[in-house]
C-alpha positions in Angstrom: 24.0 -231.1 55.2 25.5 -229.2 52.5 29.1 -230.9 51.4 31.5 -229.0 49.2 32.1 -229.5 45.4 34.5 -231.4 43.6 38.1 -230.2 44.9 40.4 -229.5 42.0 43.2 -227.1 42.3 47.5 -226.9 42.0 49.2 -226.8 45.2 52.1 -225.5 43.4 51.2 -223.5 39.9 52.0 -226.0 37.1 54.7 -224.1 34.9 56.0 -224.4 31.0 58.5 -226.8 32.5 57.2 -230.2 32.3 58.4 -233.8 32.7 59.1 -235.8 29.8 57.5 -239.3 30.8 58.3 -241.1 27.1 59.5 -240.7 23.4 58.7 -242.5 20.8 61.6 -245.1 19.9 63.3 -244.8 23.2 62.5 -246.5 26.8 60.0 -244.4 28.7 60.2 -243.9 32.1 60.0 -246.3 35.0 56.6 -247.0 36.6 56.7 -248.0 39.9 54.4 -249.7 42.7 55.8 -251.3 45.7 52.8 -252.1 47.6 50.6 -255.4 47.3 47.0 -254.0 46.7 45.7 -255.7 43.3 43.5 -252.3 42.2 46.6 -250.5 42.4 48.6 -253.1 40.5 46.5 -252.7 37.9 46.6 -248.9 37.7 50.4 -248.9 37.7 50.0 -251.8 34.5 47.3 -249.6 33.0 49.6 -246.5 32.9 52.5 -248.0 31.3 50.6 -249.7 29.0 48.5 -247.0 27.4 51.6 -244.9 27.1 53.3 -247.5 25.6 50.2 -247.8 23.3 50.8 -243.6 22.8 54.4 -243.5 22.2 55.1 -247.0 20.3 58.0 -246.6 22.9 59.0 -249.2 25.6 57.4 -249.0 29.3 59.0 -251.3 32.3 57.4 -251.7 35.4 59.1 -251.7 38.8 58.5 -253.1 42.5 60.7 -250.5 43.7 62.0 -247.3 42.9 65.2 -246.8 40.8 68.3 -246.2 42.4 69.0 -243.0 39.9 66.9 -241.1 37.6 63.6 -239.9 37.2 60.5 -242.4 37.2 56.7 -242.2 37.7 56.0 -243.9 41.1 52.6 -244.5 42.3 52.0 -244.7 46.2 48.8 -245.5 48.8 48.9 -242.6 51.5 45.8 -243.6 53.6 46.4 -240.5 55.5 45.2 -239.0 52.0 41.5 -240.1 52.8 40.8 -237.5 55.5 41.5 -234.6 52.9 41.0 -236.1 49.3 38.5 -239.1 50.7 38.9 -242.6 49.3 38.5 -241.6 45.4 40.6 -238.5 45.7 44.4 -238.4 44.5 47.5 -235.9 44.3 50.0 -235.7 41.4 53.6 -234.4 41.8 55.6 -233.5 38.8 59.2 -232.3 38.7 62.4 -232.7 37.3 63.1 -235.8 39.9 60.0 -237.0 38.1 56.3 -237.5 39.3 54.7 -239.1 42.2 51.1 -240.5 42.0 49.5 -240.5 45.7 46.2 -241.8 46.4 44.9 -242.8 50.0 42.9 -246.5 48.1 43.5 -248.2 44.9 40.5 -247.0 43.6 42.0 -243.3 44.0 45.6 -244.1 42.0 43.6 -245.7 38.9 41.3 -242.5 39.0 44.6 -240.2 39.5 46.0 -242.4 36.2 42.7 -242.1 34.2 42.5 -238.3 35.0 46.7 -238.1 33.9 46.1 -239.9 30.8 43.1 -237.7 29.7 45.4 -234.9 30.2 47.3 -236.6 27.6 44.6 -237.1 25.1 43.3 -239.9 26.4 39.5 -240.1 26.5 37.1 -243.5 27.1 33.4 -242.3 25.9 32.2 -245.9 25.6 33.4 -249.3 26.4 35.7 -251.5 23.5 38.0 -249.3 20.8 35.6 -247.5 19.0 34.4 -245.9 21.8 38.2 -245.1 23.3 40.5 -242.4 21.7 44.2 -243.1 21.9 46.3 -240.6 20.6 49.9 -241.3 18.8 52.1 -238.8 20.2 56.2 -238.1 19.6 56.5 -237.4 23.0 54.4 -237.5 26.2 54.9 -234.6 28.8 53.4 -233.6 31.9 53.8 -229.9 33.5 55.6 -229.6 36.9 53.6 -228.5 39.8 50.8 -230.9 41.7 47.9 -231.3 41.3 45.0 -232.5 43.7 41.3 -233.8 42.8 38.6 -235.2 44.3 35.2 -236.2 43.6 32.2 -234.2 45.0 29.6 -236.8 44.8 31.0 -239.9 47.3 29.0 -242.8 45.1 29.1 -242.4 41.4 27.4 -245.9 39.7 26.3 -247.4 36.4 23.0 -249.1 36.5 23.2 -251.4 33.5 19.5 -252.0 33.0 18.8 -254.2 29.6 20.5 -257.7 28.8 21.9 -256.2 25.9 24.9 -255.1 27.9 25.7 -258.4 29.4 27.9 -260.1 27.1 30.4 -257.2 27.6 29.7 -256.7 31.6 33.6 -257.1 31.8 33.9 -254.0 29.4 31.2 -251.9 31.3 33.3 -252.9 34.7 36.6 -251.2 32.9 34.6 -248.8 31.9 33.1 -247.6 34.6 36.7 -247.9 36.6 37.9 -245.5 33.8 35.4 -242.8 34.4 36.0 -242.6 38.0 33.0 -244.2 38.8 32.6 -245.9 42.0 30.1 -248.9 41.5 28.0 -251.3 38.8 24.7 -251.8 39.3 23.1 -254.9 37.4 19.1 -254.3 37.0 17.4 -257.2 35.9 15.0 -255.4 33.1 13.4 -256.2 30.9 11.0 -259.1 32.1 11.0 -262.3 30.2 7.4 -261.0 29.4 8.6 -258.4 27.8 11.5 -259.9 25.9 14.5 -260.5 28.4 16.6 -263.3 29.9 16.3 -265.5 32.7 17.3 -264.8 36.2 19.8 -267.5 34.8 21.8 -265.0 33.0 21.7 -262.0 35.3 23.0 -264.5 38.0 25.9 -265.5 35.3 26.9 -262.3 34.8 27.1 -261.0 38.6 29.1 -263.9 38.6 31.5 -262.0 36.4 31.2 -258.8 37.9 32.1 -259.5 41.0 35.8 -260.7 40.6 36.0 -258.0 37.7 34.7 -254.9 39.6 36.6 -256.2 42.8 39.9 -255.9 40.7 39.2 -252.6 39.9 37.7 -251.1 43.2 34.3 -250.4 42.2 31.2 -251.8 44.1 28.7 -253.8 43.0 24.7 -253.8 42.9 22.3 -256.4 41.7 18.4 -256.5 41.5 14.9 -255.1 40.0 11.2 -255.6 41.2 11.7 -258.9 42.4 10.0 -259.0 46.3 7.0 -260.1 45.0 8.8 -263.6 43.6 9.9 -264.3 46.8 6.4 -265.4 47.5 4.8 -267.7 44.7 1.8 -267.0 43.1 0.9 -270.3 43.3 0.7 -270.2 47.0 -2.9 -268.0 46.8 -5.1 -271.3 46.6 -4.1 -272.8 49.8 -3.0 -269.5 51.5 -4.9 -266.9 50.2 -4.2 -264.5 53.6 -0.5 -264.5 52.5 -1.2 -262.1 49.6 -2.7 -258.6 49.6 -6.8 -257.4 50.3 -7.8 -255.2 47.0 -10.5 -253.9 49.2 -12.8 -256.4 48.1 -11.3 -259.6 48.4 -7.4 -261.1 48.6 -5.7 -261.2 45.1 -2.2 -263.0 43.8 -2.5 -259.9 41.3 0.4 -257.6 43.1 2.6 -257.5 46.3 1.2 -259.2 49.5 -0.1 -259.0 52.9 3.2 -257.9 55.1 1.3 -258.5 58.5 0.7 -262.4 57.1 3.4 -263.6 59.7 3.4 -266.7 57.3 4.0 -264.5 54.2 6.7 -263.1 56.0 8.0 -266.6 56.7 8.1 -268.2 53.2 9.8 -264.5 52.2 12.8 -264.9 54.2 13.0 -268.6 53.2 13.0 -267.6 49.7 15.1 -264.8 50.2 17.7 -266.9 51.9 18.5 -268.8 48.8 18.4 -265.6 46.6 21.1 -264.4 48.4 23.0 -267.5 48.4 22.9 -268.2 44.6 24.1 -264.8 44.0 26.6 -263.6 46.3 29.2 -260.7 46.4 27.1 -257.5 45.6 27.6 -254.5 48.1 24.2 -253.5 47.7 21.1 -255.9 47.1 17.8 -254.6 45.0 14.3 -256.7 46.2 11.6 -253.4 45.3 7.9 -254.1 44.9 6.2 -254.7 41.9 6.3 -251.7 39.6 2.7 -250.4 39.4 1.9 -247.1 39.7 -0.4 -247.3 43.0 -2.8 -249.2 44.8 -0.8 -252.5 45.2 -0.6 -253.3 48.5 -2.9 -254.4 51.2 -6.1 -253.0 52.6 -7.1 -255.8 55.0 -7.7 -254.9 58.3 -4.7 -255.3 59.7 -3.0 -253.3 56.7 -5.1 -250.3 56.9 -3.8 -248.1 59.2 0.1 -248.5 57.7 1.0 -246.3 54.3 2.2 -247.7 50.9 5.7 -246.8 52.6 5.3 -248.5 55.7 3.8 -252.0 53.7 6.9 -251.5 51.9 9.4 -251.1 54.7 7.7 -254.2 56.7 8.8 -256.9 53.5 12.0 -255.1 53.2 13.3 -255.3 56.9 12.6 -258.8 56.9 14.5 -259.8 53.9 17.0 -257.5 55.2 16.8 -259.3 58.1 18.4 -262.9 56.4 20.5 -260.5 54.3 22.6 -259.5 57.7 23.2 -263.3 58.4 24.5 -263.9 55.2 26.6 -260.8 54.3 27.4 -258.3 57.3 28.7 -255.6 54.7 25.7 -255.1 52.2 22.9 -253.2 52.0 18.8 -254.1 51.1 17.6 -251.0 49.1 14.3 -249.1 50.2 12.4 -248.3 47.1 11.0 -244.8 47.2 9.0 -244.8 44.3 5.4 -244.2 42.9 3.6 -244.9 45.9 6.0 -245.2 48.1 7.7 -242.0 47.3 6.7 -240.4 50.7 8.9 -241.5 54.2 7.3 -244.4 56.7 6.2 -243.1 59.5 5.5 -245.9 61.7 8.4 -248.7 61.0 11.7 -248.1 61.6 14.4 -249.4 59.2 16.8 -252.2 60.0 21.0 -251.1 59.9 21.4 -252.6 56.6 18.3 -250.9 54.7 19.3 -248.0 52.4 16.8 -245.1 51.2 16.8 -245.1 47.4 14.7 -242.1 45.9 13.8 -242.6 42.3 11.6 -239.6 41.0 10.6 -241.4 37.4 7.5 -238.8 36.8 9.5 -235.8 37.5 10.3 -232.6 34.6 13.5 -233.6 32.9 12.8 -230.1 30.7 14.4 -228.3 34.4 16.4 -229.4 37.4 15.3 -231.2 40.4 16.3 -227.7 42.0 14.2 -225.3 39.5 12.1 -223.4 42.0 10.7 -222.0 39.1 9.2 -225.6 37.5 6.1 -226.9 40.0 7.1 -230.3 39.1 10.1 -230.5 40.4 9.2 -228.4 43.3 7.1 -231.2 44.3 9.9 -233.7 43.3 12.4 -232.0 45.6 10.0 -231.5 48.6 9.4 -235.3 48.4 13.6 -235.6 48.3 14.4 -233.3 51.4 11.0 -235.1 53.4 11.9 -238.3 52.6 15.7 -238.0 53.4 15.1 -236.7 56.5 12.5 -238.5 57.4 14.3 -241.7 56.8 17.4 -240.6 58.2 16.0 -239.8 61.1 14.7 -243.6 61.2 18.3 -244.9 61.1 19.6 -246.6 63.3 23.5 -245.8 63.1 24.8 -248.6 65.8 25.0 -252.0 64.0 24.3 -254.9 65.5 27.1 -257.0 65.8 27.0 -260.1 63.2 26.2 -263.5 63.7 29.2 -265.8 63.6 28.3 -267.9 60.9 28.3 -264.6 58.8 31.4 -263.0 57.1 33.5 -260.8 59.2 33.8 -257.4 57.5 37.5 -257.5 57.4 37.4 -260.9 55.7 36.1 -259.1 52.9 37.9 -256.0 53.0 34.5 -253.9 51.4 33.4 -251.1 52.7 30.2 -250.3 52.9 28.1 -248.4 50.1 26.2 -244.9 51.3 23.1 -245.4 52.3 21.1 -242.7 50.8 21.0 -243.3 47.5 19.2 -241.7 44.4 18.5 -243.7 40.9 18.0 -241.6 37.9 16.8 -241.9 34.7 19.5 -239.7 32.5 19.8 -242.7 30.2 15.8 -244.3 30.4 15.0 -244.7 26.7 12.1 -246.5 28.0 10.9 -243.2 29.3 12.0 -241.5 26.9 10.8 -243.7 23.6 14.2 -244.8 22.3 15.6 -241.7 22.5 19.1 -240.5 24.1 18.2 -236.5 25.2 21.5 -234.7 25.7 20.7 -233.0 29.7 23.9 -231.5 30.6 22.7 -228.6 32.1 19.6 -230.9 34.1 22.4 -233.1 35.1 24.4 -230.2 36.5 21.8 -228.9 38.4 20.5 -232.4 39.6 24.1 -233.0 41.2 24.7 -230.2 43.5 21.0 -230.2 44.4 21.5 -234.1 45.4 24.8 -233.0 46.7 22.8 -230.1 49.0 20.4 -232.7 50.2 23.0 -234.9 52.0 23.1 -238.1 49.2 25.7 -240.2 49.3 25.2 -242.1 46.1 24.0 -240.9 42.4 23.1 -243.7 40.0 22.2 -243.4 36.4 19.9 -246.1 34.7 20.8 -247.1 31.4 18.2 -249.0 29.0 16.1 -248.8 26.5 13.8 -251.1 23.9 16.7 -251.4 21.3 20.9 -250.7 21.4 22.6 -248.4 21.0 23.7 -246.9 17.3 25.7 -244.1 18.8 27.6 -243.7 22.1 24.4 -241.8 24.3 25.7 -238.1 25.2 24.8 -238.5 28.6 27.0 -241.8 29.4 30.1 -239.7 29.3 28.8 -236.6 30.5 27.6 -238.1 33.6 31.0 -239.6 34.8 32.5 -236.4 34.3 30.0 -233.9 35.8 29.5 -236.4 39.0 32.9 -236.0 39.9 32.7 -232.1 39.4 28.9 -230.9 38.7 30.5 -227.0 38.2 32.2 -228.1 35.4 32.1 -226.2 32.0 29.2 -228.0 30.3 30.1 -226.3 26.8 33.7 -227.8 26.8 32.2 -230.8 28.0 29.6 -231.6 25.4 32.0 -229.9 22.4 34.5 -232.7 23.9 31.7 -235.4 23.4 30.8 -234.6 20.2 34.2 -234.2 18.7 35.4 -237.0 19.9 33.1 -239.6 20.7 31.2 -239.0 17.2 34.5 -238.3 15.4 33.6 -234.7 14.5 36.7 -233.5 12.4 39.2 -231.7 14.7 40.8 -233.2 17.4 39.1 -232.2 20.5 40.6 -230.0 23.4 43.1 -232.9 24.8 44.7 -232.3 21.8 44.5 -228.6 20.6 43.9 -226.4 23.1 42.5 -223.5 20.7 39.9 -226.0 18.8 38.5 -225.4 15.6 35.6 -224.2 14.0 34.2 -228.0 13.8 34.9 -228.5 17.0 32.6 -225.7 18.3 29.7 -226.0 15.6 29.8 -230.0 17.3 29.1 -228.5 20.8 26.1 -226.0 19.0 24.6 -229.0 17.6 23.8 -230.2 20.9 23.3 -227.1 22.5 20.4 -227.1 20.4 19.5 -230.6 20.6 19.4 -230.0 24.0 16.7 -227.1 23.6 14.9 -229.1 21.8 14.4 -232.1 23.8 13.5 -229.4 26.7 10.7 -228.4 24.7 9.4 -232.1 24.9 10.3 -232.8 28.0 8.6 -230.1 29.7 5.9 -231.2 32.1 5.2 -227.8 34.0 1.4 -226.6 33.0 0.5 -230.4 31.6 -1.7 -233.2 33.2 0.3 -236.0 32.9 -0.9 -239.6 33.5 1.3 -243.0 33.8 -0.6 -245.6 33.3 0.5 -249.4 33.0 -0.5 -251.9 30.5 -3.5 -253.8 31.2 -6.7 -254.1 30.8 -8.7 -252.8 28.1 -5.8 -251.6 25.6 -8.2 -250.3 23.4 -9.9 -247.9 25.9 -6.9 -247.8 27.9 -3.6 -248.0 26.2 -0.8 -247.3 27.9 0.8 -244.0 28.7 3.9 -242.5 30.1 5.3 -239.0 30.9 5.7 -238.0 27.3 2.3 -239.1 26.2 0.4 -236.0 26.2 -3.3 -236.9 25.6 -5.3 -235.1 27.8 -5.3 -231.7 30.0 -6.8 -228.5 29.3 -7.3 -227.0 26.0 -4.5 -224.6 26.1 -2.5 -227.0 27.8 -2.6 -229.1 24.3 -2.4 -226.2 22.4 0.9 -225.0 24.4 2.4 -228.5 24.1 1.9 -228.4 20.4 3.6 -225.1 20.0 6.4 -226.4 22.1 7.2 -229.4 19.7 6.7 -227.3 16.7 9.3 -225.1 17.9 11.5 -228.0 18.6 11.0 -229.6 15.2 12.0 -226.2 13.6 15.2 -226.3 15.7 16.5 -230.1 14.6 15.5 -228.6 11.2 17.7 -225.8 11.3 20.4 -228.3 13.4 22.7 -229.0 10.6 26.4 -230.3 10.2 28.2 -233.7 10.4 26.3 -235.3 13.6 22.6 -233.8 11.6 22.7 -237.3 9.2 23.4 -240.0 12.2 20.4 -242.6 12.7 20.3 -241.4 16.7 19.2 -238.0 15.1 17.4 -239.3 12.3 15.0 -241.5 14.7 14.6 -238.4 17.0 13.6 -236.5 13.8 10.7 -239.6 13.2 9.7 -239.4 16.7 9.0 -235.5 17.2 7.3 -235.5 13.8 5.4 -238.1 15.4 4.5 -236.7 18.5 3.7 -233.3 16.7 1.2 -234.6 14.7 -0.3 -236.2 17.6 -0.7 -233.5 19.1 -2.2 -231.9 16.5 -5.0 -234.3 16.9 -5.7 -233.7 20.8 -5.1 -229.7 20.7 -7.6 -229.8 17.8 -10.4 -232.0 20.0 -9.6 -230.2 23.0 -10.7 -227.2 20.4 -13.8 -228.5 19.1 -12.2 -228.3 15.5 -14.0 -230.5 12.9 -13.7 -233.8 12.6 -12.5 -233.5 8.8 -9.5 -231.6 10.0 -9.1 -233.9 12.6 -8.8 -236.7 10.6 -6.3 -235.1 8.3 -3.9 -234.7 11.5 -4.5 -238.5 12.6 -3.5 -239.2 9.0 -0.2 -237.5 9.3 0.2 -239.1 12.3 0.1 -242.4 11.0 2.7 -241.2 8.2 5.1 -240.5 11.4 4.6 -243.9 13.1 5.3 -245.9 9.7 8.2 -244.2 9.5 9.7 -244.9 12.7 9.0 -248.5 12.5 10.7 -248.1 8.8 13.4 -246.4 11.1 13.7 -249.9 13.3 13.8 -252.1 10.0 16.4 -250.8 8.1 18.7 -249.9 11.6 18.1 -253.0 13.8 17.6 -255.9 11.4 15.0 -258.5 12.5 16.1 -260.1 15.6 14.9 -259.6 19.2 15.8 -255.8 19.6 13.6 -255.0 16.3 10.7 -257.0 17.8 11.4 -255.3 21.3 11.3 -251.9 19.3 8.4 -252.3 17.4 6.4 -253.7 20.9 7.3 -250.6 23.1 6.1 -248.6 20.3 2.7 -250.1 20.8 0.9 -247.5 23.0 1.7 -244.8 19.9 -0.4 -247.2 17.4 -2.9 -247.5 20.1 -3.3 -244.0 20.9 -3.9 -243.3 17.1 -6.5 -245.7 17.3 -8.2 -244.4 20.5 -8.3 -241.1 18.6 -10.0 -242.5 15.4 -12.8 -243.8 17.7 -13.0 -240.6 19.1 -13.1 -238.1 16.4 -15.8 -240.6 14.6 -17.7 -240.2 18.5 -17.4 -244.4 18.8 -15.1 -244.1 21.9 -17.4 -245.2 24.7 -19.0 -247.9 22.2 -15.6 -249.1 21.8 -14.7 -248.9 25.3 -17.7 -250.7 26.2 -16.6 -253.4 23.9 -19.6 -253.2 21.4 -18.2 -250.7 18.6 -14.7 -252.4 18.0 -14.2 -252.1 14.4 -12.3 -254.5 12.3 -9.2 -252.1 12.1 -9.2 -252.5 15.7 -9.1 -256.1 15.8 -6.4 -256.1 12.8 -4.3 -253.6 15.3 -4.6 -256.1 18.1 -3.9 -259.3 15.9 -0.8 -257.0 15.1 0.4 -256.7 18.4 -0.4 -260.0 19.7 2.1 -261.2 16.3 4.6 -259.0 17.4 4.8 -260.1 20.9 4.5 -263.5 19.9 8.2 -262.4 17.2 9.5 -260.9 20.2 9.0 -263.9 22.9 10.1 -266.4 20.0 13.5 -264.8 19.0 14.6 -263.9 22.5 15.4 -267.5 23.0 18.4 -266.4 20.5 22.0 -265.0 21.4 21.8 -261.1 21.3 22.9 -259.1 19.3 24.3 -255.7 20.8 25.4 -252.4 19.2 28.4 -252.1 17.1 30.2 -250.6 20.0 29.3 -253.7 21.9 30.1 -256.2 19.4 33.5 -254.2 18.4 34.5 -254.7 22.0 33.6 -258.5 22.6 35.6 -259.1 19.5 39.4 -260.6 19.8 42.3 -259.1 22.9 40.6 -256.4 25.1 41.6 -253.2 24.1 42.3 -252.2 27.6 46.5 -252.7 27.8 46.9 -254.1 31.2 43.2 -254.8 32.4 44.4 -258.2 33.0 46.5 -257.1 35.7 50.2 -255.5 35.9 53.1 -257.5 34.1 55.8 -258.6 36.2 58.2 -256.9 38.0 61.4 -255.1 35.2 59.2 -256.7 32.1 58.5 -254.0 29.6 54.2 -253.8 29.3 52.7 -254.5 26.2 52.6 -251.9 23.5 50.5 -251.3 20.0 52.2 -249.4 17.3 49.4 -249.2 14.3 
C-alpha cells in the first residue's frame, strides 16, 4: 500500500493582507474554545500564553465567541478526520479573524504549534534553552487557509537511557510540540550496565501517563524483559521450562515455549507486570538481546524458527494483556534472529509487528537499491510486513467483562506495524550524534511505501547530551513531511538550536551568510559521518560481550576489524577522507565538545584502521606497531574528552565502560602483530599489560555500579529545564474562562 505524503497546501492563496493577532502594550485578541476536551484546552492556553510571552501584551481566553470583533477561535470538526486524519488541522485567516479547525485535540495543539513556528516560534529541545521565543512589536498572520497533515500516521519518541527521566514531563511537552504522536519509555540501560531499577521506570510511566494523556499523545513502555517473566532461579527444579542449547537445557537465555509450564508461570508473571504498570497503549516484553542462537533446540522446538519461538511467548503474554487492557498492544520483536516473518503461528489481535533493522547501512537509505545492505534490509521489511499482516487477524475478540471497555478509556488504538530506529543510538554509534537528514528522508517515504503505520526513533547513548542532537528536531519535522527541504531544515537547526549568529528563517526570510555557512557545516558533517557509516563492501560482525574478552572483545557495526584486504584498505581511505573534511569544517559550531569528541573518535578509528589494513597487507610489524601507538594516543584522548566534559559521576564511568571494546581491540592487535594471539586466546600468553587492562575494566565497572546508586545528573539542557516554573506558558492547563494568561516580558 503506498499512502500519500504529508498534505500541505492553501485553499485560498495567503495574501500581503494579514491579521493582526497582538501588539505589544495593548490587549491581543480573544482566544476561544467552547468545547470540553482537556487536549484542546490546553492548546487554546498554550496559544495565548506564548503570544503573550511574544508580545509582553495581554491574552484573555474565552468559552465562547465574542459578540463583536475579531478573535482566534479554535474548534473540533470530527468530520475533519476523513480528509486531514486525526493529527491534521486547517487554519482560516481573515479580517473577521482566524479559525483553528482540527477533527481531535491532538490536531488543534499541532495546528497551534505549526502557527506559532510560523511566528518564530521553534522547540529544538525540551526546557528554555532548547526553545526560541521571539519578542516581537506585533504578531500577524496572512489571510488565506491553510491545511496540513502528517504523512506518517504514528510519529514517537523512544526515550531509551534514565538520564531522561527526571524531565519525562518535559519530553511529554516536547514531544506534543513537535507533532509527535506518542512516548515510548525503554528501560535501557540494565542495572548491569549502570541503570535504574524497574522501580524507577515504573515511577516515571506513572508520570507519563496523566502527562501524555493531557496532551494527546500515546504511550509505550518496555525493553528485553520476556525472559524475567520466568526466573532463573526456577532451572534447578524445572530445568524443562528453559531452553535446549543443543546439548543440554541452560537458564543462560530465553526458554522452552512448548514447556506448557513455562508458559504458565509467564502469564502469571506477566499478569502482575501489567498490573503494576498500567496505562501504556502499547506494551514492550522482547527477548533477550543476543544476536542469535537463543532459543530452544529440544525436540519439540526444532521444527519452529527463531520467529515462531518468539511469537509462541508473545501471544501468550498477549494473551493476559487482553484481560487486563482491551485497547493495547504486545509488540513482536523483529530483530536479529527473529528478523524474518513466523510461518507457522498466527498472531493474537493485540500483537503488533515491530521491525528493528539495528545492523543495517546508515551511510544510505533503507530504500538505496544501489547499497546491498539495505537491499537485504528492505527485502526483510516488505517479507516480514506482509507476511505478518497476512497473519492478522483483523476481527477482535470481544473483551472479557472484567476488562476495561474501550470507550471507558477513550484511546484509540496505536498502528500495529510498527518500525523502531536507531537515528539517535549513540550506543551504536560510540557516543556520537551523526546528522542523517537525507537517510531519514529516504527512510520515511520508503516506510511510508511499505504500509507502516508507526515510525519510532530511539534515543540513548553511554553519556548526555552536551548539545541538542541534530536529528531530535529533524526527525519530528521530516516525519510529518519526509519531502521537505532538508537544507532549510538543518540551516534552521543549526542557527537556531546552536545559536549560530543570525536569526534563522522564522525570522528573516532572506537569512544571512551565518546562517547558510551553519547549514554547510553539517552538510559536511553529514558527509563525513557517511564515510564511517558505510557498510556496503565490509564484513561486519556484532558480537556481544562475553566470554573470553581478550580473544573476543566485543564488536558492533562500526568496528571494522576484519574483511578482505582491500576491504580494510577501502575503509581506511574512507575515514581519512572524512577526517580531512571535519578538518576543513570550520566556523562557530567547529569548537563545540559534540564536534570535538567526534574529531577524538575518527582520529581514533583511523588509526585503527591503520593497524588492520596494514596486517591484512602483510606490512611489518615495526610499522605496525607505530599505528597501534597512534592509536592509543586517540583513545587517551577521548577518555581525556569524558573527564574534562562529564565530571566523575555515573555518566563518566558509563562512558569510559562502553568505550571498553576500543581498549580491547588495541590489545587484541598488540598480541597479534607480536604473533601471541592464539597463545593469548588459549589463555597461556596473557601478558601483564593484559591483566593491568582487565584489572582496569573490572575498576571501572566496579566506579560505575557504585555511583549509579546516586541521583543523575543530566545535560545542561536537562537540568536547565527541571529547574524552577516550566517554561511551557500554559502546560498546566488553560486559565479560566475571561482571565488574561500568563505572560513574560524579559
Amino acid at each position: 500500500m503506498v499512502r500519500k505524503l504529508c498534505h500541505l497546501w492553501s485553499v485560498e492563496p495567503l495574501t500581503q493582507a494579514s491579521l493582526l493577532i497582538a501588539r505589544k502594550g495593548s490587549d491581543g485578541l480573544p482566544v476561544v474554545y467552547a468545547g470540553r476536551d482537556e487536549t484542546a484546552r490546553l492548546a487554546t492556553g498554550e496559544f495565548a500564553g506564548f503570544v503573550s510571552r511574544m508580545t509582553g501584551c495581554r491574552v484573555t481566553v474565552l468559552g465562547k465567541r465574542p459578540s463583536d470583533g475579531p478573535c482566534v477561535e479554535l474548534m473540533e470538526v470530527p468530520a475533519l478526520e476523513g480528509r486531514l486524519g486525526p493529527d491534521g488541522f486547517r487554519r482560516t485567516v481573515s479580517a473577521a479573524g482566524m479559525v483553528l479547525e482540527a477533527a481531535t485535540g491532538r490536531g488543534l495543539v499541532f495546528g497551534v504549534c505549526d502557527l506559532l513556528e510560523d511566528l518564530g516560534c521553534r522547540w529544538y529541545y525540551p526546557g528554555p534553552v532548547g526553545q526560541r521565543i521571539p519578542r516581537l512589536e506585533t504578531a500577524r498572520v496572512s489571510h488565506g487557509v491553510k491545511e496540513s497533515a502528517p504523512a506518517l500516521p504514528g510519529r514517537t519518541l523512544i526515550i531509551g537511557h534514565d538520564l531522561y527521566l527526571g524531565d519525562v514531563e518535559g519530553w511529554v511537552r516536547w514531544a506534543a510540540f513537535s507533532r509527535l504522536t506518542g512516548i515510548f519509555l525503554h528501560e535501557f540501560p540494565p542495572v548491569s550496565l549502570g541503570g535504574r531499577s524497574s522501580r524507577h521506570w515504573r515511577d516515571a510511566l506513572a508520570r507519563t501517563v496523566p502527562a501524555a494523556r493531557l496532551h494527546g499523545l500515546r504511550v509505550e513502555f518496555g525493553g528485553h524483559g520476556l525472559s524475567a517473566l520466568l526466573p532463573r532461579a526456577l532451572f534447578r527444579r524445572h530445568p524443562h521450562f528453559f531452553r535446549h542449547d543443543g546439548n543440554r537445557r541452560t537458564p543462560d537465555h530465553n526458554f522452552c515455549p512448548s514447556s506448557s509450564g513455562a508458559l504458565d508461570v509467564i502469564r502469571r508473571e506477566a499478569r502482575s507486570y501489567f498490573e503494576s504498570r498500567p496505562g501504556a497503549d502499547v506494551y514492550h516484553l522482547w527477548p533477550d538481546d543476543v544476536v542469535g542462537g537463543g532459543w530452544c533446540r529440544c525436540e519439540s522446538c526444532a521444527g519452529l524458527s527463531p520467529s515462531d519461538q518468539a511469537l509462541i511467548a508473545t501471544n501468550a503474554v498477549a494473551e493476559v494483556l487482553g484481560e487486563i487492557d482491551g485497547r493495547a498492544l504486545l509488540a513482536f520483536l523483529a530483530y536479529h534472529d527473529t528478523i524474518g516473518p513466523p510461518e507457522r503461528v498466527r498472531p493474537r489481535s493485540n500483537v503488533a509487528f515491530l521491525y528493528a533493522p539495528r545492523e543495517r547501512c546508515y551511510a544510505h537509505g533503507l530504500g538505496d537499491t544501489a547499497c546491498a545492505v539495505n537491499r537485504d534490509y528492505h527485502a526483510r521489511l516488505t517479507r516480514g510486513v506482509a507476511g505478518f499482516s497476512g497473519l492478522l487477524h483483523e476481527s477482535r475478540p470481544a473483551a472479557p467483562a472484567h476488562a476495561a471497555p474501550p470507550a471507558a478509556s477513550g484511546r484509540a488504538r496505536a498502528g500495529r506495524v510498527r518500525v523502531f530506529e536507531y537515528y539517535l543510538d549513540a550506543v551504536l554509534f560510540r557516543s556520537m550524534a551523526p546528522p542523517l537528514p537525507r537517510v531519514m528522508a529516504g527512510d520515511l517515504e520508503t516506510y511510508l511505501a511499505s504500509g507502516v503505520d508507526d515510525v519510532g526513533v530511539l534515543m540513548t547513548s553511554d553519556r548526555p547530551w552536551l548539545a541538542p542532537p541534530p536529528n531530535l528536531w529533524l526527525f519530528s519535522r521530516l516525519a510529518w513531511n519526509p519531502e521537505g527541504d532538508l537544507g532549510k531544515l538543518t540551516a534552521d537547526f543549526a542557527s537556531g538550536a546552536l545559536e549560530v549568529p543570525g536569526t534563522g528563517p522564522a525570522d528573516n526570510p532572506a537569512p544571512g551568510a551565518s546562517y547558510e555557512k551553519a547549514g554547510g557545516f553539517y552538510d559536511n558533517l553529514e558527509r563525513a559521518f557517511g564515510l564511517l557509516l558505510e557498510l556496503d563492501g565490509q564484513e561486519v560482525e556484532l558480537r556481544m560481550p562475553g566470554g573470553n574478552l581478550l580473544s573476543h572483545p566485543p564488536k558492533d557495526t562500526i568496528d571494522f576489524l576484519q574483511g578482505s584486504p582491500g576491504a580494510r584498505v577501502t575503509k581506511l581511505r574512507q575515514l581519512e577522507e572524512a577526517l580531512d573534511l571535519l578538518a576543513r569544517t570550520g566556523g562557530p559550531l567547529a569548537g563545540s565538545p559534540e564536534i570535538d569528541l567526534a574529531r577524538r573518535q575518527f582520529t581514533y578509528l583511523a588509526m585503527r584502521q591503520a593497524v588492520v589494513a596494514a596486517a591484512g597487507l602483510g606490512t611489518r610489524a615495526s610499522g605496525q606497531r607505530r599505528a597501534l601507538g597512534r592509536a592509543w594516543a586517540a583513545l587517551a584522548a577521548i577518555a581525556r574528552w569524558g573527564r574534562r566534559n562529564l565530571g566523575l559521576g555515573p555518566a563518566y564511568w558509563q562512558f569510559l565502560f562502553f568505550h571498553a571494546p576500543w581498549e580491547l581491540h588495541l590489545l587484541k592487535l598488540e598480541r597479534e602483530t607480536a604473533g601471541s594471539g592464539p597463545a593469548a586466546g588459549g589463555g597461556a600468553g596473557i601478558r601483564p599489560r593484559d591483566v593491568a587492562a582487565l584489572f582496569r575494566l573490572g575498576l571501572r565497572y566496579l566506579c560505575l555500579r557504585l555511583s549509579s546508586v546516586f541521583p543523575r545528573r543530566p545535560s545542561p539542557y536537562h537540568r536547565t529545564s527541571a529547574r524552577g516554573p516550566s517554561p511551557w506558558p500554559a502546560a498546566r492547563g488553560a486559565p479560566p474562562e475571561g482571565r488574561a494568561a500568563p505572560h513574560e516580558t524579559g
